[in-house]
C-alpha positions in Angstrom: 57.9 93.0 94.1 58.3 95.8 91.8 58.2 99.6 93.1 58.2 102.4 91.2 59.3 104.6 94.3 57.6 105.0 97.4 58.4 107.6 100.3 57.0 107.8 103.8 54.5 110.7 104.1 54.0 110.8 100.3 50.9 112.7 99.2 49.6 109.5 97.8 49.9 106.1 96.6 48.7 103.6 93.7 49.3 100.1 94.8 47.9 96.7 93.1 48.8 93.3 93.3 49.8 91.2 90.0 51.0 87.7 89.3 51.9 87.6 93.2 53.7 91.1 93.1 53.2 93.9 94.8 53.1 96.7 92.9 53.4 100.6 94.0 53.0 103.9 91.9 53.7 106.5 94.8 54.2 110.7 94.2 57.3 110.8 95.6 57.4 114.5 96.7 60.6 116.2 97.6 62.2 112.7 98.8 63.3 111.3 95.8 64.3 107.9 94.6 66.6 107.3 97.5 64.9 107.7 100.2 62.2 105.7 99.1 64.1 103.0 98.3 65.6 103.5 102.0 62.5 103.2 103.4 61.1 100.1 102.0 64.7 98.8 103.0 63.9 99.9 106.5 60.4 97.8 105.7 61.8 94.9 105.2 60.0 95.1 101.7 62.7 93.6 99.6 63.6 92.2 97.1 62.7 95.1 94.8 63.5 97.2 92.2 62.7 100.9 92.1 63.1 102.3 88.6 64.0 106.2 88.0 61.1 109.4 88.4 58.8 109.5 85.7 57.0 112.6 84.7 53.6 111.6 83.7 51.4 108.7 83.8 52.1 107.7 80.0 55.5 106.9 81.3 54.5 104.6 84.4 54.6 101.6 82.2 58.0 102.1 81.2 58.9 102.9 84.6 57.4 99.5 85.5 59.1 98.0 83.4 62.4 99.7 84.5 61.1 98.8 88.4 61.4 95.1 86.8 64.6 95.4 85.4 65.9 96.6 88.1 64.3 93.7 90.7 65.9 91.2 87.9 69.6 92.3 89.5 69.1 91.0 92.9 71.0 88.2 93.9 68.5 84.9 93.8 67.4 84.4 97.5 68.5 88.6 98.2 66.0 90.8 100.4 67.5 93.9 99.0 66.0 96.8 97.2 67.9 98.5 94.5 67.1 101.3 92.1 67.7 101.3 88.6 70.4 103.8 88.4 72.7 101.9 90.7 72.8 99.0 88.9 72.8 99.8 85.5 75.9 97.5 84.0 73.9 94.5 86.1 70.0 96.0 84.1 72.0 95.8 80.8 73.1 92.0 81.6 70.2 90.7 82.7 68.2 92.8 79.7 69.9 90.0 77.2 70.7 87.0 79.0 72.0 85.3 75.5 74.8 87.9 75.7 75.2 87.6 79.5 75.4 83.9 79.3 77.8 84.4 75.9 80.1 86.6 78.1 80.2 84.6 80.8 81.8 81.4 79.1 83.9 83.7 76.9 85.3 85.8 80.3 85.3 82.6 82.8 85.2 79.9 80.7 88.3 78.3 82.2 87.8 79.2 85.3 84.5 78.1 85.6 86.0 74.2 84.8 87.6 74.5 88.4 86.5 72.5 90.9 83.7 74.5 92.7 85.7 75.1 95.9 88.7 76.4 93.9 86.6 78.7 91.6 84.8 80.2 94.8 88.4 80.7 96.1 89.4 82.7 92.8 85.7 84.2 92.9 85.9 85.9 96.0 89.1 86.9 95.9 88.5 89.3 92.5 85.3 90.3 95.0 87.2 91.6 97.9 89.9 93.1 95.4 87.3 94.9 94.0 85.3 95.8 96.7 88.7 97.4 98.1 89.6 99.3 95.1 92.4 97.4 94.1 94.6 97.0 97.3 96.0 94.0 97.7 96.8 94.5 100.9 92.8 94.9 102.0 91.8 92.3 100.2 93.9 90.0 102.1 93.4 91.6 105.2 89.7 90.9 104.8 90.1 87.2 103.6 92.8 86.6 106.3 96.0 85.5 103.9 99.1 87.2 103.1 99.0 89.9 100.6 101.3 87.1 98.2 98.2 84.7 98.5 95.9 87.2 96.9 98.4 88.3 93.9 99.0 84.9 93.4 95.2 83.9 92.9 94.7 87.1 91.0 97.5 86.1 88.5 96.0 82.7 88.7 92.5 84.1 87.2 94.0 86.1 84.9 95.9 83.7 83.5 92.8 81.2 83.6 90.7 84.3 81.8 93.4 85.7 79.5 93.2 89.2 80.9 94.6 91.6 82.6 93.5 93.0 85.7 95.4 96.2 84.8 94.2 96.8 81.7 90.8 98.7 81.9 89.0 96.8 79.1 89.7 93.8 80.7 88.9 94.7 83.6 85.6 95.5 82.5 84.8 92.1 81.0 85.9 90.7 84.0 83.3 92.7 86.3 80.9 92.0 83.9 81.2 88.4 84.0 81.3 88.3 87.9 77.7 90.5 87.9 77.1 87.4 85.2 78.1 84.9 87.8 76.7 87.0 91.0 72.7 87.1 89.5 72.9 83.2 88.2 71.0 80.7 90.3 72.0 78.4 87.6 75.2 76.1 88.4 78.5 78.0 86.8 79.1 75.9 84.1 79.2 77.1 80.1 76.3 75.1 78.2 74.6 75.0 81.5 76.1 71.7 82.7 76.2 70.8 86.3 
């Protein structure tokens, strides 16, 4: 489904069905992108994609197209809705999958040899890392290990990927290629093997 905003009490509402999508031009009002995108969470309307204001109807194609990008960033299988403007390092991957696919045997390449059950191990820990800023020591607590078990699989993946997690360039091809990883439904191998 592809919505170009949509708000609860919203003066009115375009809505059309194509190629099995739903489809919704809505006047936001004061609500904003936000809170539409809330609501249609609250709906249940996901997965969807909810692409930034526009300011006249020659700019709702583009802002479907936008909406679209935007749907492309859910994980396969997801229910979520997501605007454009949070996910715009994932819009800019999936906007050239021959790059995203290039940077994601360049970045993992090694790692993504592993056996699967030691690649998700390494996987999800530079997740959790992430998802708690950095500290080791909350990363472990939410995987249940000692904070030595997460540096060591953290040095492990960067010596597998050549970079540094403390270097910020690296860092950023390394986020890159997990939002690579995260939005594949394809098995993780370079040259699409199995």
């Amino acid at each position: 489904r592809w919505w170009w905003g949509a708000a609860e009490g919203s003066p009115g509402e375009v809505e059309a069905r194509e190629g099995g999508r739903e489809v919704a031009v809505v006047l936001l009002g004061p609500a904003g992108p936000a809170r539409a995108a809330a609501r249609l969470r609250e709906l249940g309307a996901g997965p969807g994609g909810v692409s930034p204001v526009v300011g006249s109807l020659a700019e709702v194609g583009a802002a479907r197209r936008l909406a679209g990008t935007a749907l492309l960033t859910c994980e396969p299988g997801s229910r979520e809705i997501v605007r454009l403007d949070e996910r715009l390092p994932a819009a800019l991957l999936v906007s050239r999958p021959e790059l995203s696919t290039r940077l994601l045997a360049e970045v993992f390449g090694p790692l993504l040899t592993l056996v699967p059950a030691e690649r998700s191990l390494l996987v999800e820990t530079l997740e959790t890392w992430l998802e708690c800023g950095g500290s080791v020591g909350r990363a472990a607590a939410r995987l249940g290990c000692h904070r030595n078990t997460v540096f060591n699989r953290l040095r492990r993946l960067e010596r597998l990927t050549a970079r540094s997690l403390s270097r910020p360039r690296e860092l950023v091809d390394l986020v890159l290629a997990l939002d690579v990883l995260r939005l594949s439904s394809a098995p993780q191998r370079p040259g699409g093997g199995g």
